[in-house]
N, C-alpha and C positions, 0 to 999 in steps of 0.2 A: 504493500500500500504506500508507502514510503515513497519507495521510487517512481512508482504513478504520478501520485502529489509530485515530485520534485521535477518530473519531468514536463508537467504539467506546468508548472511556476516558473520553471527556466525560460519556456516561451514566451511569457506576460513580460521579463525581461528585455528578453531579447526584439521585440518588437511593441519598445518603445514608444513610437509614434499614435499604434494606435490602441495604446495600454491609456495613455494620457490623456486621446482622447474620448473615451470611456470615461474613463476615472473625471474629467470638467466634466461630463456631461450629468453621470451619475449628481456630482457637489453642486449644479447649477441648480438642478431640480430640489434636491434637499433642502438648499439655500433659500429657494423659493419660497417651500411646504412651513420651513422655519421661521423665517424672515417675517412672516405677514402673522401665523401664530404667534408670534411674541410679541409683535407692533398690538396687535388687536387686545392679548391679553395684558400686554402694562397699560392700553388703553383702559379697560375697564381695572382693573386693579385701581392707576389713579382714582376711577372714578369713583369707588370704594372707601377710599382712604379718605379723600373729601368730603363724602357724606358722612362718613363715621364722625369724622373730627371735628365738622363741622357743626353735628348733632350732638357732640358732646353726651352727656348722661339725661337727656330729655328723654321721655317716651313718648309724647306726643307733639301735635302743632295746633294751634288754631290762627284761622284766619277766614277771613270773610271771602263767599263765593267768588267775587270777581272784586279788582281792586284795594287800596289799603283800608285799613279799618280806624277809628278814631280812637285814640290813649285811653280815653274813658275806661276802657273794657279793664284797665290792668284791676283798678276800683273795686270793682266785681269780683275778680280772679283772686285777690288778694281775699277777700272774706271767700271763695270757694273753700270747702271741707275738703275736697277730692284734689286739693291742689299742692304739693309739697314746697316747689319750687317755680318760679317762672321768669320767662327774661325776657323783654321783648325785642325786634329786631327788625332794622332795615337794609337789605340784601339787593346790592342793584352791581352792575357792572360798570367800568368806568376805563377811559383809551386815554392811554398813558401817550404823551409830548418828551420830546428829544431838547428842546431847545425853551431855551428861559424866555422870559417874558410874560406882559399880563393877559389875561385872557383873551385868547382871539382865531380858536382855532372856528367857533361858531362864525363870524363872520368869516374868514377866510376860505370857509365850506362857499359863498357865494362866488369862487372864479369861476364856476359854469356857468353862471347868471351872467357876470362881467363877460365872458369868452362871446355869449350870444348877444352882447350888446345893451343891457342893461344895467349901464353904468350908474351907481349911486353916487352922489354928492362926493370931491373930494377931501372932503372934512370928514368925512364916516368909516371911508376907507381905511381897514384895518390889516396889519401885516398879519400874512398864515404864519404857521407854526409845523414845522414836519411832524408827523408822527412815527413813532417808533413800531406801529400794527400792535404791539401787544395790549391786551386786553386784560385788566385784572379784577378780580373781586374785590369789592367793599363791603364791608361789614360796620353798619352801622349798631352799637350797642352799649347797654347801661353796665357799666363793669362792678359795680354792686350788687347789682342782679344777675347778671351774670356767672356769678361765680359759682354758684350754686346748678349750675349748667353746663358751664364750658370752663372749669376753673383752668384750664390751660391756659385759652386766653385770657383771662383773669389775671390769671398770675405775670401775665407778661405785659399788662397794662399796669398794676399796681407794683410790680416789684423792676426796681434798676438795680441789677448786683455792680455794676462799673460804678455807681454813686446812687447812695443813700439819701439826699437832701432829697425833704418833701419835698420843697416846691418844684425840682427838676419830674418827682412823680406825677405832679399837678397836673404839670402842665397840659399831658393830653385832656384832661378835663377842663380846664380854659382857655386853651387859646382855638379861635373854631376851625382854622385849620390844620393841627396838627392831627398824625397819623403813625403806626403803629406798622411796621412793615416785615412781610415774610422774608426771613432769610436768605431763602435763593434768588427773588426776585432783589432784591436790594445788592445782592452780590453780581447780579448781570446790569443793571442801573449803574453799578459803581457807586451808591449812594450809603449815609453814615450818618448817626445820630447828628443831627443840625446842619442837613442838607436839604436840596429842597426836592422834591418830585412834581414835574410840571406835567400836567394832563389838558384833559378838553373843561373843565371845571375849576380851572385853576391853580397854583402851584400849592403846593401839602407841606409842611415842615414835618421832617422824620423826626420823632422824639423815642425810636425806640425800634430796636427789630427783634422777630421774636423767630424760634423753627415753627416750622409745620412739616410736620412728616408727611400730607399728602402732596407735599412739593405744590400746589398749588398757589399760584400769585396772589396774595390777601392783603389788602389793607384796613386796617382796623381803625376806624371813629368813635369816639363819641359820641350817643344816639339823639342827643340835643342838637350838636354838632352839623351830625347828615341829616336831622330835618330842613334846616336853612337850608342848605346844598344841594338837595332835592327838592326842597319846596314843599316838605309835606308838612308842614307847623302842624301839630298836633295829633297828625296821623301815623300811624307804621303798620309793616307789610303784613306782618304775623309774629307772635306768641309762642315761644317754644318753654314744654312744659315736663314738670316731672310730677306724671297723678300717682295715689295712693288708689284710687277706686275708680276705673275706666266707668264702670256702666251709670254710678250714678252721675260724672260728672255728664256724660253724653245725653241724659232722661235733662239735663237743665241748661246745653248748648244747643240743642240739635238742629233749633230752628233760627236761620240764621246768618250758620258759622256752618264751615268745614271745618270740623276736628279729624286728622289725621295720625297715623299712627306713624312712629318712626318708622320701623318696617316698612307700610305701605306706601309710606312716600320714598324709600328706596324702589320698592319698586314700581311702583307707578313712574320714578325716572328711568330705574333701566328697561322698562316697557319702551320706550320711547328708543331707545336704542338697538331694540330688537330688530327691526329690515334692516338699518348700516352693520347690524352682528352677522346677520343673514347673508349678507354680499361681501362679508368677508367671508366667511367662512367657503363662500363656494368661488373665490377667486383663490385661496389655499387649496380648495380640492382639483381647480383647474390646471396648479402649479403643480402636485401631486399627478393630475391625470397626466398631461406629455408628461412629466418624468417616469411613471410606469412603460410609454412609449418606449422612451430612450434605453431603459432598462431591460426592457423588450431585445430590443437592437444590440445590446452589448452582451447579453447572455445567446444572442444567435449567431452574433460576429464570433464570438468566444466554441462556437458549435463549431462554425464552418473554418475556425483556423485549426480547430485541434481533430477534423474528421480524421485527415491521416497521420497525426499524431494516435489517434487512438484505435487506424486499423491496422498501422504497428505494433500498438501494445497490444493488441487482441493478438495477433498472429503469434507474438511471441509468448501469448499465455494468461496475460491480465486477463480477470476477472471483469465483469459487466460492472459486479459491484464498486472493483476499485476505482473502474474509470469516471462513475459517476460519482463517490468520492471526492475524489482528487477536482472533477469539475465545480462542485458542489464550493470547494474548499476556495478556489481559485474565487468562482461569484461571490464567495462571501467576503474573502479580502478586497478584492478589488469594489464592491458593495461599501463595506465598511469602512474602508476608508475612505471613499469618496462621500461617505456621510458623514464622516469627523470632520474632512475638510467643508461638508456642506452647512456643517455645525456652525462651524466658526464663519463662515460668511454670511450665512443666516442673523448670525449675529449680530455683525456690522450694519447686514440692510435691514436690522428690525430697530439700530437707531435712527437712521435715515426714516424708516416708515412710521414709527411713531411719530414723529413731530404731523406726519401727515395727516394720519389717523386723528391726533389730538387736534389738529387743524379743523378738520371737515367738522369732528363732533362738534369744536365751538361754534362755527358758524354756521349749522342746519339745527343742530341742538340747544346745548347749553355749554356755559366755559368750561373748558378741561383739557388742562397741559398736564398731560402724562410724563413721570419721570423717564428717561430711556431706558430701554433694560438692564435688570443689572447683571454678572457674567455670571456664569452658576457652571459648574462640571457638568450637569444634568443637558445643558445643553450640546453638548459633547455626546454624552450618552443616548441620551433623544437622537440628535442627527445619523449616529455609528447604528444606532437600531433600524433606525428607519430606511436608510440605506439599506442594510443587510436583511429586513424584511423584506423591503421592495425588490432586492433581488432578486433573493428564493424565488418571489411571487412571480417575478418578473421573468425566472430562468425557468418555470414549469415546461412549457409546450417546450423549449429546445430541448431541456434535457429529455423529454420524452424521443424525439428526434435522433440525440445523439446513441442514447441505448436503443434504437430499432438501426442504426445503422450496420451497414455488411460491413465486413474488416476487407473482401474481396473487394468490394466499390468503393471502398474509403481508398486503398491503394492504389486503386486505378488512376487517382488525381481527379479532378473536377470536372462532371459530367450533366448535360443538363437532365432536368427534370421531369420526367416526361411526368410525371404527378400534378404540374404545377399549373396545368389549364385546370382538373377536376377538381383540384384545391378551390383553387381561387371561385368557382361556380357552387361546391358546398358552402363555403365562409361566406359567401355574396348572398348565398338563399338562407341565413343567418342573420347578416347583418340586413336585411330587406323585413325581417322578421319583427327584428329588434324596432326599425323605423318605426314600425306599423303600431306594434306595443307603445313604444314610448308616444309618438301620436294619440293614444286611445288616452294614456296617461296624463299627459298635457291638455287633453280636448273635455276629457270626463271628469276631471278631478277641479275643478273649477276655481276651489277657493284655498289649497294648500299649496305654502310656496314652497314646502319641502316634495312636495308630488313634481312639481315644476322644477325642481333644480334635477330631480330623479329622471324626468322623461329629459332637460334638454340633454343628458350627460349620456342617457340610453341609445339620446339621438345621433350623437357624433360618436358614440364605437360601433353605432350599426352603419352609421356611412366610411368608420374605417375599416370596415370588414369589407365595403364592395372596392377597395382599394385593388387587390391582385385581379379581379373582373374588368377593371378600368383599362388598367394596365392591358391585360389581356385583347381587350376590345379595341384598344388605341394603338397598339403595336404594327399594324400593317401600315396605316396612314403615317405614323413615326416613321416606318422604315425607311418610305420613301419622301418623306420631306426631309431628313436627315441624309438621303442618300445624294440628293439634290447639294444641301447646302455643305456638307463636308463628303461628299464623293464615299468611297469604300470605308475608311475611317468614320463617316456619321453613320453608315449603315452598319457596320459592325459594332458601335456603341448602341443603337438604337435595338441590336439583339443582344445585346448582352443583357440589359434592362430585363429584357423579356426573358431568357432564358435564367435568370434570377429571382424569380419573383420572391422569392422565401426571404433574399434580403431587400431588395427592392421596395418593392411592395411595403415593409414596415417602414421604411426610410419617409416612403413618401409620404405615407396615412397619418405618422406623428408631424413631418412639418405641413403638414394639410390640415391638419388639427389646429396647429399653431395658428398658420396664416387663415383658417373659418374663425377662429376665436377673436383675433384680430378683425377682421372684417367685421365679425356682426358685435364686437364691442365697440369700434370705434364708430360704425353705422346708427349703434343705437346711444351713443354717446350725442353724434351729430345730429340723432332727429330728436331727442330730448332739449338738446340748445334751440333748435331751430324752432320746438314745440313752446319753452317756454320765450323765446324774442316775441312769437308771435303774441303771449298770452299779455305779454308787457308791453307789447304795445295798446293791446284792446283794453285792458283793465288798470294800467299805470299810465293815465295818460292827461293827466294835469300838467301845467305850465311850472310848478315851482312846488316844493314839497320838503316841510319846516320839522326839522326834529325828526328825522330816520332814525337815532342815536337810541338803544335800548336804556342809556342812563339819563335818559332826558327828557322829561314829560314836556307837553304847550301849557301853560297854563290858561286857565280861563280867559281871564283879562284880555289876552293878546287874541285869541279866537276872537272875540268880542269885537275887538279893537277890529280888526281887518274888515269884519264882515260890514264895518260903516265905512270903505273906504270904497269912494267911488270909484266904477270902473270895474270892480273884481265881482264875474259871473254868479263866482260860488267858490265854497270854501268848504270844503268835506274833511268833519273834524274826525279823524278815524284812532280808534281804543282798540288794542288786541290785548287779550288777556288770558293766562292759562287757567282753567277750571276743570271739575271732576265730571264725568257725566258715565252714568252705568260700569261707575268704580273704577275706570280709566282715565285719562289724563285725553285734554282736548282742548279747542279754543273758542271766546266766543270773543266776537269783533261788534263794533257801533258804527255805523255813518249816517251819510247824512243821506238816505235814499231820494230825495230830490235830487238834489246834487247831482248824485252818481247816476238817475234816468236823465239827466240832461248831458250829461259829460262823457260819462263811460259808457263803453263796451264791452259789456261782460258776456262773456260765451257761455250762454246755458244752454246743458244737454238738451233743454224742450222751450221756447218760445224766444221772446225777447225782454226788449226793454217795457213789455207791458207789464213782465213779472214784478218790478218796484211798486208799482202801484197796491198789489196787495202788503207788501212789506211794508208802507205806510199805514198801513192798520193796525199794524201788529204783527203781523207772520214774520217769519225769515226763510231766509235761504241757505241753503247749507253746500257745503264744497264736496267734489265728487267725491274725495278721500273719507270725507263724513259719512255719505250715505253708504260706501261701500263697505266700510268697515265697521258700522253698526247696524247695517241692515234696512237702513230708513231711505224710503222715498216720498218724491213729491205727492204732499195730499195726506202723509203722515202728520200724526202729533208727537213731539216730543216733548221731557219733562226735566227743567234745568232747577236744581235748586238758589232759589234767590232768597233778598235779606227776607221776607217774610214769607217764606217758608214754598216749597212747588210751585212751581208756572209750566205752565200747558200752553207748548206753542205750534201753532199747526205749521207745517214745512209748507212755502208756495214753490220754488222751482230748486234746483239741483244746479251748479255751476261748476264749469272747470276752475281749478285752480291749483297752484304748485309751489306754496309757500310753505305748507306742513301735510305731512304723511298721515299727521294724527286726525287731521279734520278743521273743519271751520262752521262754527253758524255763528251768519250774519245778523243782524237786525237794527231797525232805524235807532239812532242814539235816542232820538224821545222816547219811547219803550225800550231802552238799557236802563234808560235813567230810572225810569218809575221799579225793575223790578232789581236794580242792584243798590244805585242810589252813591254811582261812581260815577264824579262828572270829570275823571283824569282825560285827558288827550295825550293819544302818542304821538301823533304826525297829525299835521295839515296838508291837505291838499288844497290849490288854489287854482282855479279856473279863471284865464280870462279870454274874452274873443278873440280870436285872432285875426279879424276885421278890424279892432277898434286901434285908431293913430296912434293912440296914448299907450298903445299897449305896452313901448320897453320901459316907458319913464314911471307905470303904473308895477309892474316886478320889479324894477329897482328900490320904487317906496316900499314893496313887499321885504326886497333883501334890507335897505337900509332899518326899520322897524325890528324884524328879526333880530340884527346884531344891536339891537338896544338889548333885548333880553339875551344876549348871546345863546341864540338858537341856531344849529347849522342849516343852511339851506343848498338845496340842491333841485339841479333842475330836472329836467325828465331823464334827460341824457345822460344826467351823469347817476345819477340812480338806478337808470338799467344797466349803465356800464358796472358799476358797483355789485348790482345782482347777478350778473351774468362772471363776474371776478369771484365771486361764491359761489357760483355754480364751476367753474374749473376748478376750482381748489380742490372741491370734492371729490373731481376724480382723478388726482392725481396720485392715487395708488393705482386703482384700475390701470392706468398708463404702464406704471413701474413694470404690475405681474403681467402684463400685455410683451412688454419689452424681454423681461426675464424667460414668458416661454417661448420669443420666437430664439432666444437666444439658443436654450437648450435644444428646440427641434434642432437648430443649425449643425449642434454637435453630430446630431443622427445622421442628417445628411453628408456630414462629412465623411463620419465612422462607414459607413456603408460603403463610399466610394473608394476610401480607403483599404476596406473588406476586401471588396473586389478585384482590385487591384492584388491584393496579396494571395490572393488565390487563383490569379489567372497569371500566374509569374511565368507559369511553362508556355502560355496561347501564348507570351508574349517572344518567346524563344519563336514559336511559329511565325509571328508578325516580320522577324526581323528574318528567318529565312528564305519570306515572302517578300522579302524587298521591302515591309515598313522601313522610317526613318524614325529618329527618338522624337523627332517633330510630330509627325503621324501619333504614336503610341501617345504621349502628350496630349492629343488633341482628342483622340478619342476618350480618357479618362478627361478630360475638360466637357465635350457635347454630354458625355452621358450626364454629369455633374447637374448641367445648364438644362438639359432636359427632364432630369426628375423635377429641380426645382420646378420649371412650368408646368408641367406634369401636376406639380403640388398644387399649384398656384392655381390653375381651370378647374380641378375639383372643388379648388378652394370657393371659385364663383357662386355656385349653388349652394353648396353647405354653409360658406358663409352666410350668406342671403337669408338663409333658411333659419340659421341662429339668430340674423338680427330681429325678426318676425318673432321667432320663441324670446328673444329677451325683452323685446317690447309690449309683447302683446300677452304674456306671459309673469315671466319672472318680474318685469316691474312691475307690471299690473297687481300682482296679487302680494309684492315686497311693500308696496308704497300707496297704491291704493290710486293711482291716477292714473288718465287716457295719455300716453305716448303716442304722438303721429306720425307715422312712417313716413320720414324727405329722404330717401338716398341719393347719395353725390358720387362721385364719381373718384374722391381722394382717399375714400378709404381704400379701394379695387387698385389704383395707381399705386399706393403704396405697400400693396402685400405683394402686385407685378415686381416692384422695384426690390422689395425684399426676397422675393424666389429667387431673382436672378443673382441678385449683388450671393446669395445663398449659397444656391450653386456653384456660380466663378470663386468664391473662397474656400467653398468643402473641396473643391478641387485640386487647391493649390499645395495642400501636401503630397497627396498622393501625386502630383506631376512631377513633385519635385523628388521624390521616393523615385518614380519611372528615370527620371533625367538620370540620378545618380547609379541606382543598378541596371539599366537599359545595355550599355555594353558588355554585361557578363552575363547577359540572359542567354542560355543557350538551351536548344533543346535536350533533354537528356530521357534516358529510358528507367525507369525508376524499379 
């Protein structure tokens, strides 16, 4: 057995070339499976740590169904029996400024206003301020009261171990803007106790930094403090509480108040995370699926170099068992270590894909900068298993192959197949099988995205399995377009294809996989943009648009103000607010339905702009993502809890929309107000004619007024450009594992060319006493190369195609709950043509260069 093995491992040495290139392709793949597992899970782990910490020893929350609630309540709470402890708290986000100065990032948001010609007064004109893009938490809170809740923070507001003097402790409790700062964040700032931190709300004086183990950016106020700051005198967001007696305090909250539970409001946030977990998890298993490809290819390649290796040691006596051994042994080294090394590269790209990850979550979700991962042996361990699983998994069908081979036909040297048409017409009446299944799966299962990731995945190995039929079928028309454009040399590449198909055929199925997967991800990436440009245009389609900023309410006042200013159409004072409805988490929004049936354009699944008309009564509309994923249609009632207690509101129409997964219902802000009794505004919209002369000198008065309350303003334009800047963020991991599996197909395509090349070393003694030249042999390992890649790239046409339909009309649909519209362009097709080919001419160029260099000592010999 010994000598088996040994004889067997001296090979893997001895050629090099395509030992290594195995060995990348196996670590590309691992790298991949790893890479995006570990971004995704120190994703949520952050996300974890920050709820924990952030919840401190509360069990519960309260807070009013939509908007903040008035201080009064603490009064109450304080005589509750069921109340141990309570703290109250104001939680908003706030975008941190690079550069000093006094406030003025709100006016300076109006250079789209100024770019379009609406210049305001040069006395108003204020200098912008770069921002730094990071976003941090504020926590606004009573550290009295708090302590008793979050004595973490507590102790890090009341206690300076660097200096004892009160009054330096005071301070954050009088001066109003002083702020309490997280450690990592103040260590990437470069900032230090009596520095300042400048934002969009002005500059903070640091009187303190404290840890936070969930690495999260936090800065900590004074809840006196962040009432002024936010504008909420007398108000806060919600009540975090520690009860002795859930049930009676709930029999004397109920009507109201949302009282939540810590738990529950863990998850009801990581509910919210579930489709972005979902579309990760199935671009890990698409890194996983070409890598089973590849692995596929390297336990065949490993077949066909060691046939007559192993129909010498059969002749000489070896056992069946030990050859399969020794091979066995070989796939697992060469498996296992290219999963250690896929370990560690997985590694490095799960810091790079965290940041992404934490990216996307802040700005479709909620804020969360994930720490990167940290190095662990385990990942080592993980990647060396997984490799060496995947291989067994992946070496099955060969080694069955290699134990049915003759030691008589092994010796013979390499002969074609005559199996290899009936093969390829079983496996095709297989994978025609699978189509059919998975379609039935995709088409019957209606509402499960995990049914939908199951049929598209059934879908693309039933169309790699018609792979050797293609080939088969396309081979006579190859012969002679190939005989055409490279004479004798394209026609004997274009048979060798064919007389190969055992490696062939896998070569090209896994980067035909790659380049479909690319196709209908970037297809349905392109018709998702092009789906929400168009929705931003019909329903974001105001002249000017005051406070985008989640830490920045309108106040009343200025609402007010505008709507006397002549000249301005209309002015849609719009409120989004997160609320509970059928114990999940959802949103419920205010406008101004006038307004928005004179202004907007909103694409509803059933009618039109006559729909406002009933939503001035009272009804609302709800967004497609709404009714799909609670089951509600137009003509439905639904039931929202408000301050005095149930509201029954009947649904009038259904609307597309693409701003939350979790839902939307709309209604006129006059019936918000009566059933919440929340007159906050988040944004303004302002309408003006675009006929009227006065028009830019009438948005200038809008910008100018604005930057008295240093409010940001932003115009249409630049607002879609801003939405449409969060929408590529998001997929910019999709991109990475797009990138990562055509990389790995590439390996396969090369490995195979490589393969064959090493196994036709005696045709090539024949070539040359046919009068090939090394130029000829060269060129024929180059067509074939350029050929399978097209080869890949035309099957790729339909399979592609046919994915982007399943992931549009499918997997988003049922991930996210919205109508994707199909626009294909013509760029994603151009660029998987350019990638087969660029493919092919580089899997080629070893092996030409293997030819170049043994091409003169090839000779025929009798074996």
């Amino acid at each position: 057995m010994k000598t088996v093995t040994r004889s067997f491992l001296r090979y893997t040495f001895r050629r090099r070339g395509l030992t290594v290139l195995q060995f990348l392709g196996i670590a590309c793949g691992v790298a991949a499976t790893v890479g995006i597992v570990l971004s995704a899970r120190s994703a949520l782990t952050g996300f974890s740590k920050a709820i924990e910490f952030l919840k401190g020893k509360s069990t519960h929350s309260i807070e009013r169904p939509a908007g903040p609630m008035d201080e009064g309540i603490l009064v109450r709470l304080m005589g509750d029996p069921a109340v141990e402890a309570f703290s109250p708290v104001i939680e908003r986000s706030l975008r941190l400024s690079t550069a000093a100065g006094a406030p003025g990032f709100a006016r300076g948001s109006t250079s789209g206003v100024l770019a379009r010609g609406y210049k305001p007064r040069a006395s108003s004109e204020p200098k912008a301020r770069p921002l730094t893009g990071e976003t941090a938490r504020i926590l606004g809170i009573d550290p009295f009261l708090d302590k008793n809740v979050r004595p973490e923070l507590a102790y890090a507001v009341t206690t300076d171990k660097a200096d004892e003097n009160l009054s330096d402790r005071l301070t954050f409790l009088t001066k109003n803007n002083a702020v309490l700062v997280e450690a990592q964040l103040a260590h990437r700032l470069g900032v230090s106790v009596g520095a300042a931190i400048h934002t969009v709300k002005g500059d903070f004086e640091v009187v303190g930094v404290f840890p936070n183990p969930s690495g999260e950016p936090l800065l900590l106020m004074d809840i006196d403090h962040a009432q002024r700051l936010f504008g909420l005198d007398g108000r806060i967001d919600r009540v975090d509480l520690v009860l002795n007696d859930e049930p009676g305090f709930l029999s004397r909250w109920e009507n109201g108040y949302h009282v939540q539970t810590s738990l529950k409001r863990r998850e009801t946030l990581a509910h919210m995370l579930r489709a972005f977990r979902l579309n990760l998890e199935a671009l890990s298993l698409l890194a996983l699926f070409v890598g089973i490809f590849l692995i596929y290819n390297t336990a065949m390649f490993a077949v066909v170099s060691r046939k007559k290796d192993a129909g010498i040691l059969r002749s000489l006596g070896a056992y069946r068992s030990e050859i399969v051994g020794a091979f066995l042994t070989e796939i697992l080294l060469l498996g296992s270590f290219g999963g250690l090394a896929g370990g560690v590269l997985g590694y490095f790209l799960s810091r790079f894909l965290a940041g992404e990850v934490g990216g996307t979550i802040s700005n479709l979700y909620f804020f969360l900068q994930p720490a990167p991962p940290s190095w662990s042996l385990w990942i080592v361990v993980a990647g060396t298993l997984l490799g060496g699983i995947a291989s067994l998994l992946g070496s099955l069908w060969p080694l069955l192959e290699l134990v049915r081979t003759d030691p008589v036909r092994a010796l013979s040297g390499r002969t074609a197949d005559r199996r290899s048409g009936a093969d390829a017409r079983r496996l095709a009446t297989i994978g025609a099988g699978m189509i059919l299944l998975s379609l039935l799966v995709l088409f019957l299962s209606s509402t499960q995205v995990y049914a939908g990731f199951a049929g598209a995945f059934g879908f693309l190995i039933g169309a790699s399995l018609l792979t050797g039929l293609a080939l088969v079928l396309v081979s006579p028309p190859l012969k002679r377009t190939m005989a055409r454009l490279g004479g004798l040399p394209g026609k004997a590449a274009a048979g060798n294809i064919h007389l190969n198909l055992g490696r062939t055929a896998v070569a090209v199925a896994a980067f035909m996989v790659a380049l479909s997967m690319s196709i209908g991800l970037s297809t349905m990436i392109g018709s998702f943009r092009r789906s929400v440009e168009r929705w931003l245009d019909n329903q974001i389609s105001g002249d000017l648009y005051i406070s985008s900023m989640d830490e920045l309410d309108v106040p009343v006042s200025f609402y007010d103000e505008l709507r006397a200013v002549k000249g301005i159409e209309g002015v849609d004072p719009y409120r989004k607010t997160l609320t509970s409805f059928q114990g999940t988490s959802a949103y419920v929004s205010a406008v101004d339905a006038g307004v928005l049936q004179r202004f907007a354009n909103f694409a509803f699944l059933k009618g039109g702009r006559e729909n406002w008309d009933r939503v001035k009564t009272g009804e609302v509309i709800i967004s497609e993502s709404f009714a799909r994923r609670f089951g509600v249609k137009a003509g439905d009632t639904v039931t929202l809890d408000a301050v005095h207690g149930p509201a029954k509101l009947r649904v009038a129409a259904v609307f597309y929309d693409y701003t939350s997964e979790h839902g939307i219902l709309m209604m006129d802000r006059a019936h918000y107000l009566r059933l919440f009794e929340d007159p906050t505004i988040t944004s303004l919209g302002i309408f003006v004619d675009p006929g009227n002369p006065k028009r830019g000198e009438i948005l200038a008065e809008v910008g100018r007024r604005a930057g008295d309350y240093d409010l940001p303003v932003f115009s249409r334009d630049e607002l879609h450009a801003n939405a449409l800047k969060v929408f590529d963020s998001a997929f910019a991991v999709t991109t990475s594992m797009r990138v990562l599996a055509i990389i790995v197909a590439f390996f396969g395509i090369a490995g195979a060319i490589l393969t064959l090349f090493i196994e036709r070393q005696r045709e090539f003694g024949i070539y040359r006493a046919l009068g090939f030249s090394t130029l000829q042999v060269g060129g024929i390992t180059l067509m074939e190369g350029v050929a399978m890649g097209l080869l890949s790239f035309i099957m790729s046409l339909g399979v592609g195609t046919a994915m982007a339909v399943i992931l549009i009309q499918v997997i988003n649909l049922r991930s996210f709950n919205w109508t994707v519209f199909f626009y294909p362009t013509g760029m994603p097709y151009l660029l998987a043509a350019a990638t087969a080919l660029l493919a092919g001419l580089g899997g080629s160029l070893y092996p030409i260069f293997k030819a170049w260099r043994t091409y003169p000592q090839m000779q025929i010999r009798e074996e």
